[in-house]
N, C-alpha and C positions, 0 to 999 in steps of 0.2 A: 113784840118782846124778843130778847136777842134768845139765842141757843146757848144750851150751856157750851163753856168751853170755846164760843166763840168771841169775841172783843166786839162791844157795842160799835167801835170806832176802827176802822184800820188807817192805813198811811196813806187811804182815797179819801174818806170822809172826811179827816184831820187834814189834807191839801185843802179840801171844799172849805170846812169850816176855814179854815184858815185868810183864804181866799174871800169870803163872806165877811169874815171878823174887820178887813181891812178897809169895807167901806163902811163910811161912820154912821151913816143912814139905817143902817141894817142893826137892829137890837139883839144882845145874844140869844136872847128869846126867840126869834127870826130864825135866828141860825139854828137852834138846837132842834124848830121843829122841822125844819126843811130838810136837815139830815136824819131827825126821825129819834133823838135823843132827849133829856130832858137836861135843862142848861147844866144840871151837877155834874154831869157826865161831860159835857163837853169841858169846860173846867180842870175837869181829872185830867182829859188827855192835852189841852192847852193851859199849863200851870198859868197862872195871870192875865187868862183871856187877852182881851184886842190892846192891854197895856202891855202886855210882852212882845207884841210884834209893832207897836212901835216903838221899843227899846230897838230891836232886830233892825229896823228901817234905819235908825238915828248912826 
């Protein structure tokens, strides 16, 4: 469970996920528990999940 006042996610976790989301083999489900979040939370901090970072690649 995170701590109060801390961010589930920082700018390491949000690289990882990131970095995760890009291979298409890997479910966000995958990803949400490898960084230890539940997929709504990853979501929050990647608005559009692995479709927004193939807009970013295109």
């Amino acid at each position: 469970m995170a701590h109060p006042g801390k961010p589930a996610m920082g700018p390491a976790e949000i690289k990882r996920a990131k970095a995760m989301l890009a291979d298409p083999t890997i479910t966000v489900e995958e990803v949400a528990q490898q960084i230890g979040v539940q997929p709504s939370t990853l979501y929050r901090h990647i608005p559009g999940g692995r479709s927004s970072l193939n807009q970013a690649a295109a």
